[in-house]
N, C-alpha and C positions, 0 to 999 in steps of 0.2 A: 426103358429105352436106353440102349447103350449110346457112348459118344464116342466118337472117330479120334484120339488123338491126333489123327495126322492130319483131321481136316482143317482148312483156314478158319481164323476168325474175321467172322464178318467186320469191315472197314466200318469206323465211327464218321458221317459226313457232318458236315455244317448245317446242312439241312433235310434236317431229321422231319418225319410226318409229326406234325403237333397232336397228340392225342389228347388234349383239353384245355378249357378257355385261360388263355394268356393274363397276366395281371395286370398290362394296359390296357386289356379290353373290360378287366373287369373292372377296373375303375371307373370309368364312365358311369357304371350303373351303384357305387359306392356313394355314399357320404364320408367325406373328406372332413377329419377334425383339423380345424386353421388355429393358430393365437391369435391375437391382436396384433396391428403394427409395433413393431419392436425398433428403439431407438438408441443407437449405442453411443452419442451424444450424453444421456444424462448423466449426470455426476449425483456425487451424494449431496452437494450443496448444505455443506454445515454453515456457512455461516448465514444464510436464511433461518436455517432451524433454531440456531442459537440467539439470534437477538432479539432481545424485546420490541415488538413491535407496539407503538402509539398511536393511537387513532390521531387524526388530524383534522379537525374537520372543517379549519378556514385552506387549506390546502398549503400552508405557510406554519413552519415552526420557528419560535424564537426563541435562544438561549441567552438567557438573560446570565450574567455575570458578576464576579466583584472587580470593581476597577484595576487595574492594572496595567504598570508604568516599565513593565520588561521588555526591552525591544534586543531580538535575538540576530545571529547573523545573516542569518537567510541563505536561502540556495544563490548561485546565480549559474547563469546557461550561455554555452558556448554554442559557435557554430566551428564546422572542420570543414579546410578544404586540402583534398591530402594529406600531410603528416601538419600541416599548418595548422594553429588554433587560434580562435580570438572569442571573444567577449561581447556580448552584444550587450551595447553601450544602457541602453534602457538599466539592464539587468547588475547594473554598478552600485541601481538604488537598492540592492537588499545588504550593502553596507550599511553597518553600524550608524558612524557616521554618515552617511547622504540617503539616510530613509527620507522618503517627501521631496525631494531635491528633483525635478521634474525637466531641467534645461538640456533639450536633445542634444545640441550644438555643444558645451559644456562635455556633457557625458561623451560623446562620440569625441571629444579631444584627446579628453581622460584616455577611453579606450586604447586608443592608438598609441601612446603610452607604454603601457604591458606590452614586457618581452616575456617571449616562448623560452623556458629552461626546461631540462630534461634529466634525472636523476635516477641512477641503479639503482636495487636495493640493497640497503643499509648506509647508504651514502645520508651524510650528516645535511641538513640544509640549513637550516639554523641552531646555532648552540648559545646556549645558555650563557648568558653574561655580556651576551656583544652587542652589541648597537642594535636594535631597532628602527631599522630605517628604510624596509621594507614593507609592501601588503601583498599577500601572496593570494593568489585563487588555484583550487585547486580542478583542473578540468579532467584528469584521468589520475585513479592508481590510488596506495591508499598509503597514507603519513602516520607515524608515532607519536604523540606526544610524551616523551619526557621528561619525568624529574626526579627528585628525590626523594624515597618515604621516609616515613618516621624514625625511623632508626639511618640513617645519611644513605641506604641502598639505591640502587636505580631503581626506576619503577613507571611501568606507564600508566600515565595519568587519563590517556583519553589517545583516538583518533580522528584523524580528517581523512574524509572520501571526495571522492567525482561531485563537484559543485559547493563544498565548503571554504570558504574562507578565514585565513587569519592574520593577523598585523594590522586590521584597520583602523586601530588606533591611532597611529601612526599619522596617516594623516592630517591631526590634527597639531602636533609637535614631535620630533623625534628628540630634541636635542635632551641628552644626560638619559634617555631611554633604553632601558636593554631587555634582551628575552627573559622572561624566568622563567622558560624552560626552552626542551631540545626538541628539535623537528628532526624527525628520523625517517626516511623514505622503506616503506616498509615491501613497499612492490616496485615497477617500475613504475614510475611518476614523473608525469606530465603539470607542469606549473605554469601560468605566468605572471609576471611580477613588477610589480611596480614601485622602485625608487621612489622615496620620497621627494630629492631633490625634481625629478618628473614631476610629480605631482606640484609642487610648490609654482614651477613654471605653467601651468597650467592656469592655476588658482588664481595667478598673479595676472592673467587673461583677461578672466571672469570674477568680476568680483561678487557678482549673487552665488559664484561657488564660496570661494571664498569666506563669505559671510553665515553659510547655511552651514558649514562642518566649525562654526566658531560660536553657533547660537547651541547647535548641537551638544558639541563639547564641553559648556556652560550650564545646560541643563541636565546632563547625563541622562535624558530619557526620565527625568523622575519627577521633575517640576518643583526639586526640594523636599518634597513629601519621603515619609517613612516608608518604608516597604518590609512586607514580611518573605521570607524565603521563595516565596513563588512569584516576588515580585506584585503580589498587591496592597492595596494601599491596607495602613496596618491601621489596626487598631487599637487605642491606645487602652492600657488595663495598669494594673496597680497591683500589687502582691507583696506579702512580708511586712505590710506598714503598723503603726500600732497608733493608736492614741487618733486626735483626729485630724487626719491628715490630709491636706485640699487630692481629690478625686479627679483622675483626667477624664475631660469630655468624651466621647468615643463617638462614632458609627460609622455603618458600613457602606460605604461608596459606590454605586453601579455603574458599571461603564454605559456611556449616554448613548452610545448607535450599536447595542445589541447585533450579534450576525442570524441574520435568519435563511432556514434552508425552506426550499417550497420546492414538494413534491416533484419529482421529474416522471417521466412517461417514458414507456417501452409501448411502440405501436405495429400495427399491422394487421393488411385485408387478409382474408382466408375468402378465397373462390371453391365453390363447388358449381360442377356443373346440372341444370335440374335432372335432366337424364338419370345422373348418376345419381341423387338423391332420389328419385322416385321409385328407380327399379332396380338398385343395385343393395341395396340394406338388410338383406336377410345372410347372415346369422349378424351380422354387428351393422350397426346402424355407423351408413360413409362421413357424413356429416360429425357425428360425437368422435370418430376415431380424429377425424381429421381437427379437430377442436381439440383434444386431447395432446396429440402430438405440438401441437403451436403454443400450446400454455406451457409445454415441459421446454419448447425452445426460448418462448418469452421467460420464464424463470432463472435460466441457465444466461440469458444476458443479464439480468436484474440484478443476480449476484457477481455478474462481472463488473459492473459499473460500481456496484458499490464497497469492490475493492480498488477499480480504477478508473474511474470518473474524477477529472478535474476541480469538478467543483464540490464533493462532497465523498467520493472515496478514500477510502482510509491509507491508502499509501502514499494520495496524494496531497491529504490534511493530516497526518498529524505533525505535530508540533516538530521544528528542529530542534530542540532541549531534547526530545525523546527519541531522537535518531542516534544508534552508535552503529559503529564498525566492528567485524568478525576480531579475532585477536591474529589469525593465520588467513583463513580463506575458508575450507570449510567451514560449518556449522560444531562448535564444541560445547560439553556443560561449559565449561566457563560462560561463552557466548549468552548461554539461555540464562544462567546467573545473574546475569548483569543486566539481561533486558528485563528479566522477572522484577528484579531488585529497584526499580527505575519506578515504582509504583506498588504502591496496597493493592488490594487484592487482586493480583491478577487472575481470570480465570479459565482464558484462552489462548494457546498460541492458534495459531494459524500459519501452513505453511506448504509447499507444494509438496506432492509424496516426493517427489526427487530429492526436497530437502529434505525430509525425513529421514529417507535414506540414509541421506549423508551424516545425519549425524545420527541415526545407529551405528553407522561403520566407526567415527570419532568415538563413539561409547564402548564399543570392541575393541579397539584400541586401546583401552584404559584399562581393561577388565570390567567396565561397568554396566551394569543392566541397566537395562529402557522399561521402567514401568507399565503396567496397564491400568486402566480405570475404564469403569464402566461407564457408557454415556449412552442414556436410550435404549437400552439393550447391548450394547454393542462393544467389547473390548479394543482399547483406542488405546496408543502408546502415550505415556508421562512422561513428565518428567517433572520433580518435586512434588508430585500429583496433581496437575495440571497437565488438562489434555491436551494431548499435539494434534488439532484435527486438521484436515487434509482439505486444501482448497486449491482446485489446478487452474484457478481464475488467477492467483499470485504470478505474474512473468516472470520467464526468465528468459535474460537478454541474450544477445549474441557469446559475450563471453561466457556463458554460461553459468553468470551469478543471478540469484533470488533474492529474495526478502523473506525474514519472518517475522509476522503480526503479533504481540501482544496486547489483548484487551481485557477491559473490564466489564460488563454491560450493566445497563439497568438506569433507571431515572432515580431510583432514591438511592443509589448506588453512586452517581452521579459518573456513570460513564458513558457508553456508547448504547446509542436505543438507533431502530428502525423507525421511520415513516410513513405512515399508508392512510388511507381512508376507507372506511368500510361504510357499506349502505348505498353505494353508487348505483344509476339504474341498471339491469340488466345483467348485475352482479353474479358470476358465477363461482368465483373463489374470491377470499378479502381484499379487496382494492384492483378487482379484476373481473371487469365487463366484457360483454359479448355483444354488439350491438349488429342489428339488422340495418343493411343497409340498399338493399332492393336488389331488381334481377334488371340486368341489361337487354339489350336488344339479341345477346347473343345466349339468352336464357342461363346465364351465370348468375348464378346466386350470391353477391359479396356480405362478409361480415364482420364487422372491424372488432378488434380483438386490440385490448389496452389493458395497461398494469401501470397505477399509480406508486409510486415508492421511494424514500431518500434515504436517510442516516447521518444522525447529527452525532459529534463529538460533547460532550455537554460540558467537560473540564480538560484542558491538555494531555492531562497525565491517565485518560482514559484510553491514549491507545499508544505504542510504542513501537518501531521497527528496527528490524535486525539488519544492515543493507552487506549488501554484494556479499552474498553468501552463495560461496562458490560448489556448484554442483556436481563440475566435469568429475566422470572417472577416474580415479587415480591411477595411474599403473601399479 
């Protein structure tokens, strides 16, 4: 059969005759392979993984202690209204001097007191040698301390953040008092400050003030007692002596109102409707899926409380002794140096991957490699071989600074342990029940879904944070 070159080619239309079955239609009569519900919620959740969990079984843990007579400066917390800052008066008692000191009236005097200063960076705020006659709070930005090392150079010795205080010694006498060291405004910073002569007028008001920062002052927090470097009571021992030489008494003191942590709860109904359990379960059972999904949401709050939970999360107990400041603003070795150094064996940092980030980039910058270690399987960045693991439960604030966690874990270790109870009724994973809870009028099936869990600190120096570690982008 010859072909016409000259003849047309037939037009291609849109709707062409179907000469065989469609693949919507053949679907209908297909088995469709499905996954499981899929949750982009869950995280890796290391530090669930990583802490030793302690059965509990009065539902109450108590960390028993050696006495100890160190009282540190404490945070204290501001309110803002516009560029305005003040002090809520309550928050006066995590001074030094006025721990215990309870008089609203008093304190809200105090308060009003403090003036608002405001300081560039590098600008000097107090130096070295001058009067003392100052207490400063610091409510934004971040301060230098310094002095002078070993050999007569500058050197910084330490910093102050958003809620640290210094000069409250002061207080209690300034006359012939001077700094021995330099306050250096390392970012912009926000202060306010209070004269002593203020204060003095105050004092001179109230004299159960008066009287409490002069009982205080008296006792330096120690009662007279010895104290060993951690500030607990020491023990008295004997060494080098020869011949026979009178033996000092010793033993070891327990503080008398122990802190105890008791179990907290993560709760919640799961409804299914019966319908849907009866006749909709084949190939995955709606009820297990739907029970599956709630345990992986309950989990993923469990380990957010127990980074930031009030009463028992780690950002928000540990100790101020073990709180520093970045050296710049990101995250650098030095930074992790110094949190590492701040305690024996550390064995985890913790830290958002943003911070991570940030300080691989600080380590690129050095020429330095970021380690790896295996944990679990799984290659995890180091550093001094300590693993950096990833917890996006860590916040980070408006200004775009984090925190990072240094811990230790373990009871004979004597660090950070988890809380749970296992053997509850109805128990479907450790210290996590399933409970029936009947079918309504509206044939809804409820079923309450609970997770027992805390985390105790068991020695101060078991967990340590790295604050305002600054995340943004650099250009």
């Amino acid at each position: 059969m010859s072909v016409d070159a000259g003849a047309a080619t037939p037009s291609v239309t849109a709707h062409q005759i179907q000469l065989s079955l469609s693949t919507a239609a053949a679907r209908n009569l297909a088995t469709t392979t499905k996954s499981e519900p899929q949750m982009q919620g869950i995280s890796s959740r290391w530090l669930l993984r990583k802490l030793p969990w302690v059965h509990t079984p009065g539902g109450v843990y108590r960390v028993n202690r050696r006495l100890s007579y160190v009282v540190g400066d404490g945070r204290v917390t501001f309110v803002k209204s516009g560029s305005q800052v003040q002090v809520i008066p309550a928050e006066l008692a995590e001074l030094p001097l006025l721990r215990g000191f309870d008089d609203p009236t008093a304190l809200g005097a105090l308060a009003e007191k403090f003036v608002q200063r405001e300081f560039e960076p590098g600008q000097l705020i107090v130096q070295a040698g001058a009067p003392a006659d100052h207490v400063y709070l610091v409510a934004h930005g971040k301060i230098e301390k310094v002095g002078r090392g070993p050999y007569g150079e500058e050197a910084v010795l330490g910093r102050f953040g958003d809620g640290d205080t210094f000069g409250g010694h002061t207080l209690a006498d300034s006359d012939g008092v001077v700094w021995d060291y330099t306050a250096r405004a390392a970012t912009a910073v926000t202060l306010l400050a209070l004269p002593q002569a203020a204060y003095q007028a105050v004092a001179d008001q109230y004299e159960g003030l008066r009287a409490h920062v002069t009982e205080q002052r008296n006792t330096s927090g120690s009662n007279g007692y010895k104290t060993n470097k951690a500030g607990e009571k020491a023990i008295e021992l004997s060494a080098g002596h020869v011949g026979e030489a009178t033996l000092p008494g010793a033993f070891a003191d327990y503080e008398l109102t122990p802190r105890e942590y008791e179990l907290s709860v993560a709760q919640t109904v799961l409804k299914v409707h019966s319908r849907v359990a009866d006749l909709y379960n084949q190939p995955m059972n709606q009820t297990q899926q739907q029970l599956r999904l709630t345990i992986q949401e309950l989990r993923e709050l469990q380990e957010y409380e127990l980074v930031n939970n009030p009463e028992f999360g780690l950002l928000n107990n540990a100790d101020f002794d073990q709180r520093i400041q970045t050296h710049s603003g990101p995250p650098t070795p030095d930074d992790l140096d110094d949190l590492i150094s701040m305690r024996r064996g550390t064995q985890y940092l913790f830290a958002h991957p943003k911070a991570i980030a940030a300080f691989g980039k600080e380590c690129n910058k050095r020429g330095l490699n970021l380690g790896n270690v295996d944990v679990d399987g799984h290659h995890i960045p180091a550093w001094r071989g300590i693993p950096i693991l990833p917890c996006g439960k860590i916040p980070i604030s408006d200004q775009h600074a984090s925190s990072i966690i240094a811990v230790r874990t373990g009871e004979d270790n004597e660090g950070v342990i988890g809380l749970y109870q296992t053997g509850l009724p109805d128990e479907v994973e450790p210290s996590l029940n399933v409970r029936f809870m009947g079918i309504d009028e509206r044939a809804i099936i409820s079923y309450l879904v609970t997770a027992y869990y805390s985390a105790a600190i068991l020695v101060p120096d078991a967990v340590g944070v790295l604050e305002n570690v600054e995340v943004r982008p650099r250009a």
